[in-house]
NUKOLBA-183912 format. One record per residue (C-alpha): residue number from 0; x negated, y negated, z. Coordinates in steps of 0.1 Angstrom, whole numbers. Example, Ala and Ser with C-alpha at 12.3 -4.5 7.8 and 13.67 -1.06 7.14 Angstrom:
BEGIN
0,-123,45,78;
1,-137,11,71;
end
This chain:
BEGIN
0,0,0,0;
1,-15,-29,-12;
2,-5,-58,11;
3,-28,-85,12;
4,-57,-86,-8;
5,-95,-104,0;
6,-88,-96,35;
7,-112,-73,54;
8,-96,-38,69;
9,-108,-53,103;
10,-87,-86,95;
11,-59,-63,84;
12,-57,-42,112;
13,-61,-74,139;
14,-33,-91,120;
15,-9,-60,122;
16,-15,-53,160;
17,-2,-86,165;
18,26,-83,143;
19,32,-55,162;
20,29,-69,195;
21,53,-99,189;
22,77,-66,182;
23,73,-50,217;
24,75,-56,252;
25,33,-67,256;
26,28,-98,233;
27,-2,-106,228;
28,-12,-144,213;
29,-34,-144,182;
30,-68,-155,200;
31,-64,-125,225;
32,-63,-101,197;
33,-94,-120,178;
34,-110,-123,209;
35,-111,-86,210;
36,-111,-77,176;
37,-142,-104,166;
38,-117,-112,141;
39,-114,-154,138;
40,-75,-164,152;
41,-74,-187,116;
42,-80,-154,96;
43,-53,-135,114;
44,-25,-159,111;
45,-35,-162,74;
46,-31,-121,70;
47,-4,-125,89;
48,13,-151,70;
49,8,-128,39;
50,17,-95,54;
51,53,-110,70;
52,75,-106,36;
53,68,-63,39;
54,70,-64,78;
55,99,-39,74;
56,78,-13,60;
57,49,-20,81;
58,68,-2,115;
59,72,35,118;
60,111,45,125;
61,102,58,158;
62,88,22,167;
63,102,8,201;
64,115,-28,184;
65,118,-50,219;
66,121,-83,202;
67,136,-67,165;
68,121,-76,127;
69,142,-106,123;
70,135,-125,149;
71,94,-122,151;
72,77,-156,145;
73,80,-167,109;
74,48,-171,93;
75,50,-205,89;
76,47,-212,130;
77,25,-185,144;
78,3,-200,166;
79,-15,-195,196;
80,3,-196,229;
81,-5,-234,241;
82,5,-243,279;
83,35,-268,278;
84,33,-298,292;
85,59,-319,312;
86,55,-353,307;
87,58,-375,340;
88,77,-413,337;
end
């Protein structure tokens, strides 16, 4: 399955475990998963950004779906988790 081409296996596999951790129960933000993959956060929203049109027949049938397919973060606003902050008056 051709998904996204010019993209390293490592890059394709970093941006799939985070596609499938915005599916379960452990999410995981895209610097955690380069962090441990050595795979740069940029490089795995851009795989991810290409590899979110086939999402659907990326997951197994027997995957445990805790957030399901349609509502994972559209590719245009994945980002990394930022803390939010409150502004004061």
């Amino acid at each position: 399955m051709d998904l996204v081409g010019g993209r390293s296996p490592i890059s394709l596999a970093a941006a799939a475990i985070y596609m499938a951790s915005q599916a379960s129960s452990e999410r995981k933000t895209a610097r955690e998963i380069g962090t441990v993959a050595g795979v740069a956060e940029a490089t795995i929203r851009q795989s991810y950004r290409q590899m979110f049109p086939r999402a659907k027949d990326l997951f197994p049938p027997n995957f445990n779906f805790a957030i399901p397919i349609s509502q994972l973060p559209p590719s245009w606003c994945v980002r990394h988790a930022l803390p939010i902050r409150s502004k004061t008056l």
